[in-house]
VOFINU-483735 format. One record per atom (N, C-alpha, C): residue in one letter; x, y, z. Coordinates in steps of 0.02 Angstrom, whole numbers, padded with zeros to 5 digits, always signed. Example, Ala and Ser with C-alpha at 12.3 -4.5 7.8 and 13.67 -1.06 7.14 Angstrom:
% VOFINU-483735
A+00660-00284+00390;A+00615-00225+00390;A+00660-00165+00390;S+00642-00112+00354;S+00684-00053+00357;S+00645+00002+00394;
This chain:
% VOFINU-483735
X-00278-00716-01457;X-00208-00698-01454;X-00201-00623-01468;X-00164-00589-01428;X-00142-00522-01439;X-00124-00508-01522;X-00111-00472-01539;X-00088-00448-01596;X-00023-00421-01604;X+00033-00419-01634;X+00095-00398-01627;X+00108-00329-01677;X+00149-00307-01646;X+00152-00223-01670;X+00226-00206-01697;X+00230-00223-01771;X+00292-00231-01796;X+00350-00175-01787;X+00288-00121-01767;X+00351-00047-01764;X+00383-00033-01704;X+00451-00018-01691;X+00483-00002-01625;X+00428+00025-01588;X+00437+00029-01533;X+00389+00061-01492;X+00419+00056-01402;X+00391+00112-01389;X+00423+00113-01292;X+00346+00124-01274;X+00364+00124-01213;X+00301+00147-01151;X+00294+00200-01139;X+00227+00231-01140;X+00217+00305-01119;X+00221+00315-01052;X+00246+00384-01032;X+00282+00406-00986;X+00226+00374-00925;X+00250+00356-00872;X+00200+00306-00805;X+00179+00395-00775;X+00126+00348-00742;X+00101+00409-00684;X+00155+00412-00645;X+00177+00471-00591;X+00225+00474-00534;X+00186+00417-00492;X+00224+00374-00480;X+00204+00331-00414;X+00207+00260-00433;X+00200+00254-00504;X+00187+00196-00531;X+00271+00160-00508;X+00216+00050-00486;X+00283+00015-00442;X+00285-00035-00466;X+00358-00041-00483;X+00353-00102-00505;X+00366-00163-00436;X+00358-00244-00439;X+00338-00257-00381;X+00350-00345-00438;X+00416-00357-00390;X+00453-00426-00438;X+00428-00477-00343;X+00395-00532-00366;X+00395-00570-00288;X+00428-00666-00310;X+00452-00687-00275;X+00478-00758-00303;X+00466-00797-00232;X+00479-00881-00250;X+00469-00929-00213;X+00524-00998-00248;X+00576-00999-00198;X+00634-01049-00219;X+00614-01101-00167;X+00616-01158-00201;X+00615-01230-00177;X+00686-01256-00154;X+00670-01250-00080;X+00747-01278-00064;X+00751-01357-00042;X+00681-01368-00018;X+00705-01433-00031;X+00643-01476-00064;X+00627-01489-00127;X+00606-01526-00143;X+00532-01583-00114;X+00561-01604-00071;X+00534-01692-00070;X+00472-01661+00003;X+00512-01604+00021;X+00452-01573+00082;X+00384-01540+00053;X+00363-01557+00015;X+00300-01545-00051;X+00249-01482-00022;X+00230-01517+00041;X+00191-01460+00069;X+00195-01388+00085;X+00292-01380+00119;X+00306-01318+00105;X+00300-01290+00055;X+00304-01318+00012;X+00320-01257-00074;X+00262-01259-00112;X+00212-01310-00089;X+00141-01313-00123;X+00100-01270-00100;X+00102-01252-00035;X+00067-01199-00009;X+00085-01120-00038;X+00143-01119-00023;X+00145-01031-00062;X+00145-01025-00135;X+00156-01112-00180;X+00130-01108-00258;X+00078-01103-00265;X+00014-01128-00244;X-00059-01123-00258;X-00091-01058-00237;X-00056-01029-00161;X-00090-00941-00147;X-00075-00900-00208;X-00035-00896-00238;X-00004-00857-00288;X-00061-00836-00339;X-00065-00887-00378;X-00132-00892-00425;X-00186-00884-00396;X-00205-00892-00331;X-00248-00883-00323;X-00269-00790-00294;X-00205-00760-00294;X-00198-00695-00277;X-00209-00653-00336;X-00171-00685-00395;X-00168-00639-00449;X-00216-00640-00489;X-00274-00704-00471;X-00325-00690-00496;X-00395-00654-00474;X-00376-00651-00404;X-00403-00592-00366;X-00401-00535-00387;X-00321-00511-00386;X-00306-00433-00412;X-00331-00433-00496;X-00339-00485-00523;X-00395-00463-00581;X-00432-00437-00599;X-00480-00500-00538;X-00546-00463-00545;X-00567-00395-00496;X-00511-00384-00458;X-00530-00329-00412;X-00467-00262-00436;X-00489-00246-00505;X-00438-00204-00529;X-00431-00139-00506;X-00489-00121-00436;X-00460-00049-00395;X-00426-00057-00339;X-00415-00119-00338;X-00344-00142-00284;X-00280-00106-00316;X-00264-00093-00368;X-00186-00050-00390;X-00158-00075-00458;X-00172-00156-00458;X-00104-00177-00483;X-00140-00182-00551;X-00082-00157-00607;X-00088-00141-00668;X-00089-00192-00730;X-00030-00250-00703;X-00026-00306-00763;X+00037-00347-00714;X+00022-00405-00748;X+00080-00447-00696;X+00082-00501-00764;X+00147-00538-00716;X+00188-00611-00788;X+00198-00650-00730;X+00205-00720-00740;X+00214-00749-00705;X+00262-00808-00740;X+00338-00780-00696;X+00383-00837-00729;X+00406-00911-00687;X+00398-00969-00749;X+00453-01016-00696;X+00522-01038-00717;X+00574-01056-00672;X+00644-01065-00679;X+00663-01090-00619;X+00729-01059-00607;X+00755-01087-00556;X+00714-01044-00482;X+00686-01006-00493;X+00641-00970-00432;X+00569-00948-00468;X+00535-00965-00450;X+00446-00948-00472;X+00461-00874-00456;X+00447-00837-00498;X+00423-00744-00495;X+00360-00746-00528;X+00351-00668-00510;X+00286-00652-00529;X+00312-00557-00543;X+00308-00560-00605;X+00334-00464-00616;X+00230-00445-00637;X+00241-00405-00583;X+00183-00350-00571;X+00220-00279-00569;X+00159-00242-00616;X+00153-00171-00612;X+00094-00127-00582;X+00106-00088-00536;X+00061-00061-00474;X+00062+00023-00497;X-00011+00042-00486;X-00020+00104-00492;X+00021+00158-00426;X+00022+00137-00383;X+00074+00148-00340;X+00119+00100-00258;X+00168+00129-00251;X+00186+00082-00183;X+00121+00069-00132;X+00076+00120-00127;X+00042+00119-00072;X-00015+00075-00094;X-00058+00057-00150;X-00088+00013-00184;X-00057-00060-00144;X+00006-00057-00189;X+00019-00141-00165;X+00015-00144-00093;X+00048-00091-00045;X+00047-00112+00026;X-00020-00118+00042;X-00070-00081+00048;X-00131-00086+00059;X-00193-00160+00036;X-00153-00191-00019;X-00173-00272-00042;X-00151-00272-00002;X-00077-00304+00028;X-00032-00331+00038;X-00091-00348+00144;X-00096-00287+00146;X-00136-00282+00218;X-00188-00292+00235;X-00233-00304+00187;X-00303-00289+00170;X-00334-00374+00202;X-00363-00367+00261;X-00375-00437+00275;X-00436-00480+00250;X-00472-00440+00187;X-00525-00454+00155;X-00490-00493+00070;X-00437-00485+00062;X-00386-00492+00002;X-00364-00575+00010;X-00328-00600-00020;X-00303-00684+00006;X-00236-00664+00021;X-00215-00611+00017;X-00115-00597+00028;X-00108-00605+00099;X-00145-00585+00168;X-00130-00578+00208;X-00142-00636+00236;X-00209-00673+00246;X-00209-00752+00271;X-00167-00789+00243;X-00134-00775+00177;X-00099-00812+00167;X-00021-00839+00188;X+00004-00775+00184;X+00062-00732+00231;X+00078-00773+00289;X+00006-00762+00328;X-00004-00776+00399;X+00006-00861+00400;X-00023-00895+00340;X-00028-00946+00364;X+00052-00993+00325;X+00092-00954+00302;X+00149-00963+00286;X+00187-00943+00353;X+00207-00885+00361;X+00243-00880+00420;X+00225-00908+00478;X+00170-00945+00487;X+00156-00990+00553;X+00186-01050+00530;X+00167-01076+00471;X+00193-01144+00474;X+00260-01137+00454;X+00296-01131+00417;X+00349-01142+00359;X+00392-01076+00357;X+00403-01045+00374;X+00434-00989+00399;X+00476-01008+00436;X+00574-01005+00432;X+00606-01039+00470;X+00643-01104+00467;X+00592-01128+00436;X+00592-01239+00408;X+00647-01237+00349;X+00683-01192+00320;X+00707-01194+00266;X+00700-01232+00199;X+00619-01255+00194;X+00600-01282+00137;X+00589-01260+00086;X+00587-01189+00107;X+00550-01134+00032;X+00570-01080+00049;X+00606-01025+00013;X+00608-00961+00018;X+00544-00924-00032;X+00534-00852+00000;X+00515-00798-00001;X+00552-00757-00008;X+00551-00709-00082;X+00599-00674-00097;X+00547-00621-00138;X+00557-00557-00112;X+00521-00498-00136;X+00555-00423-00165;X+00545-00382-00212;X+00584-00305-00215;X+00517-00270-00235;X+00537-00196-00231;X+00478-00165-00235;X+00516-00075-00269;X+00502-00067-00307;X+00525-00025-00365;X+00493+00033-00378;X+00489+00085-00369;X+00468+00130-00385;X+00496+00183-00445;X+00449+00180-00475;X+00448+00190-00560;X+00512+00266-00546;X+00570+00289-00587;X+00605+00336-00604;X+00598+00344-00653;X+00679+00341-00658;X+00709+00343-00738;X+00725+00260-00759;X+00693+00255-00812;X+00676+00183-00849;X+00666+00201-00923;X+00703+00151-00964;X+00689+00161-01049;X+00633+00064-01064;X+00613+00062-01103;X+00604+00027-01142;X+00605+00015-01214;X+00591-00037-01227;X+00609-00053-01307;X+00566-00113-01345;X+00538-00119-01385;X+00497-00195-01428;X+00499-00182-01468;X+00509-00242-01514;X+00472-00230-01584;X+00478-00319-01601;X+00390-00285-01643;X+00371-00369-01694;X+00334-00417-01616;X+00297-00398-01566;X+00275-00390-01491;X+00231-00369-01467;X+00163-00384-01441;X+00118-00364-01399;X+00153-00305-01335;X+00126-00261-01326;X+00149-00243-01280;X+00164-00266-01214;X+00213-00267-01190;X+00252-00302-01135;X+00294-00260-01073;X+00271-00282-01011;X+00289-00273-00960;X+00277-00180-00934;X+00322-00140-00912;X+00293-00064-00925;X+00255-00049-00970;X+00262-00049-01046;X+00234-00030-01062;X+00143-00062-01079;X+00145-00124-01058;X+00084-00148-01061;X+00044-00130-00998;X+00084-00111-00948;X+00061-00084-00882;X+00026-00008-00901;X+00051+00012-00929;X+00045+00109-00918;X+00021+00121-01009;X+00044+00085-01064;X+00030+00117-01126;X+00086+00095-01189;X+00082+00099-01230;X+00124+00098-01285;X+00136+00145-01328;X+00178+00156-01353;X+00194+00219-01398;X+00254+00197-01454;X+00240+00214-01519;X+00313+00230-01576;X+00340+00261-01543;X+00422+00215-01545;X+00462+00265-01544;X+00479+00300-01613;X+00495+00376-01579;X+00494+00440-01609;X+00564+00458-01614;X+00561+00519-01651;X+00637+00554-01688;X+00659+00572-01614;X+00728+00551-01605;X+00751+00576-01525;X+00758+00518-01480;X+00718+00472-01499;X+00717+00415-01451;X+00737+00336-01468;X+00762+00356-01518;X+00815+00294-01564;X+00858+00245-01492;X+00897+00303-01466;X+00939+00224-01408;X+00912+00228-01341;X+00941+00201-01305;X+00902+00178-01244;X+00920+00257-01195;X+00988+00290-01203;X+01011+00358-01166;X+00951+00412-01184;X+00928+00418-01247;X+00875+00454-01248;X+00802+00451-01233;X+00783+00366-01237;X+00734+00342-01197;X+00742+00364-01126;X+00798+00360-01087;X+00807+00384-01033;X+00789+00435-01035;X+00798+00491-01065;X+00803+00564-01059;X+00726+00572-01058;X+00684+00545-01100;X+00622+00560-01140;X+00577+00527-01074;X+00595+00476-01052;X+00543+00443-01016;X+00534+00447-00923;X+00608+00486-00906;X+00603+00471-00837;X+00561+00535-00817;X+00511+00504-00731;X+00469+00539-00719;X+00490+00536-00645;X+00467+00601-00608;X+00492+00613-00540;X+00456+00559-00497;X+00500+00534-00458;X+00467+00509-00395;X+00448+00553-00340;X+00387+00505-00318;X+00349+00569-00272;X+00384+00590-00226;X+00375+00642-00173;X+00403+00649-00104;X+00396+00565-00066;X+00433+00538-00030;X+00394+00512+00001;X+00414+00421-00007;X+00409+00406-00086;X+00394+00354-00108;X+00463+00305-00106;X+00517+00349-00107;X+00581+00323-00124;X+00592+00254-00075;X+00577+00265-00020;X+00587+00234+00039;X+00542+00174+00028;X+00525+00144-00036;X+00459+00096-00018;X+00479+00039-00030;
């Protein structure tokens, strides 16, 4: 088990480029098992790929369930994830493929994706393993100056590249 870190603390400032990269899967109908079993089982079987193949990009990921299965990943940059995302040696793209052939359309399962490129962002923990940005990129005390979240803003936002906004 991680260890918890009783003192406030934020995330150190990300590299320019760094993405965040939220992907989900809503069950619309239930009782059609096969649609929604197929894009539940690629999942895990993706993110345990990007594990073990940690010069693919992606930095740290969570994987939530509720009313829509997500998965919050943090990517060293947009072009990282697209390049998995394409990579026909990876499981993202057969998988893709073999979703949008079958079940694509059938309205049994949605596919729901955003893709974020790191700005201006604050964080905040305490009494917590490091979590989400900052378990992606670093942890840090917060410091004299960085007490509320407006100065976390101030302290932490980093330029986006030329380029990236559009991703």
């Amino acid at each position: 088990m991680v260890s918890t870190d009783a003192r406030r603390t934020t995330n150190v400032t990300p590299p320019p480029g760094t993405t965040l990269f939220l992907i989900g899967m809503r069950v619309t109908h239930p009782l059609r098992l096969y649609a929604w079993l197929y894009p539940f089982f690629a999942m895990p079987r993706m993110l345990i790929h990007l594990r073990r193949h940690r010069d693919a990009g992606m930095l740290t990921c969570r994987l939530y369930l509720g009313a829509s299965l997500m998965v919050v990943s943090y990517w060293r940059s947009a072009d990282d994830l697209r390049r998995f995302a394409a990579d026909p040696g990876a499981p993202h793209l057969p998988a893709w493929r073999g979703f949008a052939k079958r079940f694509a359309g059938t309205n049994s399962v949605g596919i729901w994706h955003e893709t974020y490129v790191i700005g201006e962002h604050e964080t905040s923990a305490s009494g917590m393993p490091p979590w989400g940005l900052a378990e992606a990129v670093g942890v840090k005390p917060i410091g004299s100056g960085e007490g509320s979240a407006a100065q976390r803003l101030a302290a932490t936002s980093c330029p986006v590249p030329h380029g990236e906004a559009s991703a």
